[in-house]
N, C-alpha and C positions, 0 to 999 in steps of 0.2 A: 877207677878210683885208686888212689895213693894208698896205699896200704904202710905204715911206722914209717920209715925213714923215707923222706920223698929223695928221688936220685940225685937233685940236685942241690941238697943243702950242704952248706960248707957248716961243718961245726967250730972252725978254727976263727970267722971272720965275724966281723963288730953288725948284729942286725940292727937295722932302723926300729922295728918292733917287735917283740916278741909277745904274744899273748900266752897267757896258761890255762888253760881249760878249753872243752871243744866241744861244753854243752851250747844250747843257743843265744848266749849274750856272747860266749867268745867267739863263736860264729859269724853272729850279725857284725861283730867288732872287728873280725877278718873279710867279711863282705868291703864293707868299709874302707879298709884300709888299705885293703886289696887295689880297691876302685880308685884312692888316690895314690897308686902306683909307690904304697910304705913296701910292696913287698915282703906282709909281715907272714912271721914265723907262728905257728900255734904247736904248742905242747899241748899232745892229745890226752896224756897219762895215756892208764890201762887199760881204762873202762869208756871209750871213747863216746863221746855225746851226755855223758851225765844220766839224770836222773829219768831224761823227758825219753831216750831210749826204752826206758821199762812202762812206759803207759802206751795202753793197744792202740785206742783211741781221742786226740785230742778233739775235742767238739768246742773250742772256744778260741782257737787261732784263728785271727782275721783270715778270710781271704779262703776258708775251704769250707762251703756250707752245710758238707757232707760227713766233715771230721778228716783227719787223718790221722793215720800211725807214727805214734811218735817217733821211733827207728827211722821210717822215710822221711819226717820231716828235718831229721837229723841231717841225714843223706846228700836231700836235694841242700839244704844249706854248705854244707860242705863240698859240693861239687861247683856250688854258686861262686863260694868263695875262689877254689880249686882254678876255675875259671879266669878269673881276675889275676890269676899272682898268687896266690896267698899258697903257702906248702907249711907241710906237719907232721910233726916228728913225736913218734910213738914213745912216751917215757915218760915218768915220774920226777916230778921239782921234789930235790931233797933240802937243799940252800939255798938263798939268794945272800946276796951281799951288796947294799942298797947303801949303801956307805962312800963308795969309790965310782966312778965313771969312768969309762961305762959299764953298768950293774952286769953282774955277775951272775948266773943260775947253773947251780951245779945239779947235775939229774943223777938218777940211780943208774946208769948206764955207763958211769964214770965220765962221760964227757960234762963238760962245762961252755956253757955259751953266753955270750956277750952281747948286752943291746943298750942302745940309748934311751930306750924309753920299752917302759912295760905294763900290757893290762893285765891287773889280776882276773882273771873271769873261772876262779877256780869252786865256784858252786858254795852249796851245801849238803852234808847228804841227812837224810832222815836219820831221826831215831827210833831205830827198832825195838821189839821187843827183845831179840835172840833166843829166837825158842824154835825148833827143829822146821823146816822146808819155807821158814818164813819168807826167804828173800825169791826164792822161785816162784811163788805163788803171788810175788806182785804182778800185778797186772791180771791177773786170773780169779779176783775176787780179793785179795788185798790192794788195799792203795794207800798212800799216803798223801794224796791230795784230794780232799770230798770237790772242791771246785771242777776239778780237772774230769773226775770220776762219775759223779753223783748219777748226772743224767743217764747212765747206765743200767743204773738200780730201780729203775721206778716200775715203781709195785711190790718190790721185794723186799726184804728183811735183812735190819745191817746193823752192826755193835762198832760203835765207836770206844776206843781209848783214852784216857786221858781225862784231866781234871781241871785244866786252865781254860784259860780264857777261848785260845783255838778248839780247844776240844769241843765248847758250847756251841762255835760260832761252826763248824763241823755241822753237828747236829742239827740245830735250825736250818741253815743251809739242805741237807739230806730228807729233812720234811717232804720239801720242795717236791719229791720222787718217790718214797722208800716211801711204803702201807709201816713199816715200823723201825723207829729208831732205837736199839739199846747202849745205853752210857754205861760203861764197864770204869769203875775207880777203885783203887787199890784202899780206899780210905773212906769215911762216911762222910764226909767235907768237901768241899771244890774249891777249888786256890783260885776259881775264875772271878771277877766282880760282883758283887753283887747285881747289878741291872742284867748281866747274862745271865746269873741263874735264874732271874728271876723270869724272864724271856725264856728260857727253856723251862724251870718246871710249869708255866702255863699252858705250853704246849702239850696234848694231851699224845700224841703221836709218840713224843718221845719217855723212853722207862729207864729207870737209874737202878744199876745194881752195884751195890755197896759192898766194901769191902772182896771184891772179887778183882781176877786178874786172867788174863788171857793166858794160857800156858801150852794150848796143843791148838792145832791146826786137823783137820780132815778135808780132804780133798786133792787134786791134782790140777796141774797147770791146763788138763787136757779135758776135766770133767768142772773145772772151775771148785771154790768155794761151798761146802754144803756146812758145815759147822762148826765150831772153836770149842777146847774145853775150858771151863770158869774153875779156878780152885777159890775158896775160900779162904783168905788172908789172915785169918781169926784162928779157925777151925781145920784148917787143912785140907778138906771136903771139896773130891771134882764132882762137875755135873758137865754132861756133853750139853752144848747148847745149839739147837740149829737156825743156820743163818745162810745166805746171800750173798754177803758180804761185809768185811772187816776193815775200816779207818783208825788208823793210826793217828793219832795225833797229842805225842808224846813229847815234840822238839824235834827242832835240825843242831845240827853241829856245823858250823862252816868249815870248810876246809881251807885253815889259815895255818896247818901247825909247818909248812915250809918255809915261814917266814919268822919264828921263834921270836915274836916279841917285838921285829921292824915297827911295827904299825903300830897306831892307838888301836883298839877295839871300844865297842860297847860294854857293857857285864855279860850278855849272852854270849860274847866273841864274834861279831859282826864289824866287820873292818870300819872304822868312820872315813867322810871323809868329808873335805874345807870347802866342797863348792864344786858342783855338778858331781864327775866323777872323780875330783883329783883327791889324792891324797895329801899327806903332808909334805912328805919327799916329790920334788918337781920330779916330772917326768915317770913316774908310776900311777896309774887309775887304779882304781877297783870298779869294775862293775856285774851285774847281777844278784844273782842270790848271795854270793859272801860279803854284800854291803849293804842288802836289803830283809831285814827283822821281819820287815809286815806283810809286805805282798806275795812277793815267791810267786811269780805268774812266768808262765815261759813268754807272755806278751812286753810285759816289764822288764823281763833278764833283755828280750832283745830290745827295747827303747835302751837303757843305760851302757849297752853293747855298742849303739851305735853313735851315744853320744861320746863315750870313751874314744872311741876309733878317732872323732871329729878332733875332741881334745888335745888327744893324743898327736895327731897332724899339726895343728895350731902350735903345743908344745914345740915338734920337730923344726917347725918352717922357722918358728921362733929363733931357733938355736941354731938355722942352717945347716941344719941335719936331712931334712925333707928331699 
């Protein structure tokens, strides 16, 4: 496997496609494209494969009845693509310049490269709490995704976060497995709809603690999750609480701030776009999570991964670029 800069990339010469991200929709979008000989480029960043790298086990990917590790599933896709064509180059999108042809991506590495067409597939990442060993301890009894996670948990004891509408829809979902649910909200109110609360507090499975807030973590990656501390948002007042495991479900943040403004967004900052995956500007996509608010599924980041790739070709052939 190609380890940041593959040998044979020229950073000086005009790419047919450049994708930005190298979780699995920019993947499947480099399968793709690979396959129709775009020869495309993927900007891995830093943190290569995204978010699906930090989950042990997925149990909801087509096609592995046993589950896999998200890391390998990264892997084999990127060795799929690797296969095809497709090379990637280890660095961070700081600009684009989407204005001129052919667009422009200047990286933190000082180089700058040049393509005619580009997918955004640069994710979203969760939002954390920030509170001490949080982010080592996903996958080890935190997670940020009850879908992805839940089946894990069943029998056992879990505290969700958060106050909207996900946070409920979390919850019921986690019934499904988990002997108990606890909803941890900083406030005595839920900003979720009414028909969700009203679907969760009928469930008798799940308990609402009010006015509390996650602040400390116990446990190790290697012993898993055993309890969270609750301060009290009022009163000041910890109490260690023990648990199983800990959902986050507080918001994503896309990661759109390399593009400062190019693009429309939604109000959450979710890229839009005019029709399948295109954007406004011909010849850039968006697809995955930085254009998808609802779903967030690593099965949907790769459908829109692979329709972009398609697009994307169509665009190229278009312009006899192809």
């Amino acid at each position: 496997m190609t380890q940041g800069v593959s040998l044979g990339v020229a950073v000086e010469e005009t790419r047919r496609l450049i994708i930005i991200g190298s979780g699995v929709s920019g993947l499947t979008a480099a399968v793709y494209a690979a396959r129709g000989n775009l020869k495309p480029l993927v900007i891995e960043g830093h943190e290569p494969g995204g978010q699906l790298t930090l989950t042990s086990v997925i149990e909801n990917f087509p096609g592995f009845p046993e589950g896999i590790n998200g890391f390998e599933l990264i892997q084999n896709m990127k060795t799929q693509a690797e296969r095809f064509g497709a090379e990637y180059y280890m660095a961070r999108v700081e600009e684009m310049d989407l204005t001129n042809r052919p667009f422009s991506i200047r990286l933190d590495d000082g180089n700058t490269l040049y393509a005619h067409a580009i997918i955004i597939a640069s994710g979203a990442r969760a939002r954390l709490l920030g509170i001490p060993n949080e982010k080592e301890m996903i996958g080890h009894g935190v997670s940020t995704c009850a879908v992805c996670d839940g089946a894990m948990f069943r029998g056992r004891k879990v505290v969700v976060v958060g106050g909207g509408d996900s946070a409920l829809e979390d919850a019921l979902f986690l019934t499904k497995f988990a002997s108990e649910v606890h909803l941890v909200h900083r406030r005595d109110q839920l900003r979720a709809s009414k028909i969700m609360q009203e679907r969760a507090m009928s469930k008798p499975e799940i308990h609402f603690h009010w006015y509390r807030e996650v602040v400390a973590l116990e446990g190790t990656p290697q012993e898993g999750l055993t309890a969270v501390t609750l301060r009290d948002t009022s009163s000041g007042r910890t109490e260690r609480f023990a648990c199983d495991g800990l959902f986050l479900a507080i918001g994503h943040i896309p990661n759109t701030d390399m593009l400062h403004g190019a693009l429309p967004t939604n109000p959450e900052g979710y890229l839009q776009t005019v029709g399948g995956t295109r954007t406004i500007i011909p010849g850039v996509f968006a697809a995955g999570d930085v254009a998808d608010p609802i779903y967030q599924q690593a099965i949907t980041a790769a459908g829109t991964g692979c329709q972009a790739a398609l697009e994307a070709e169509e665009y190229l052939t278009e312009h006899g670029l192809a």
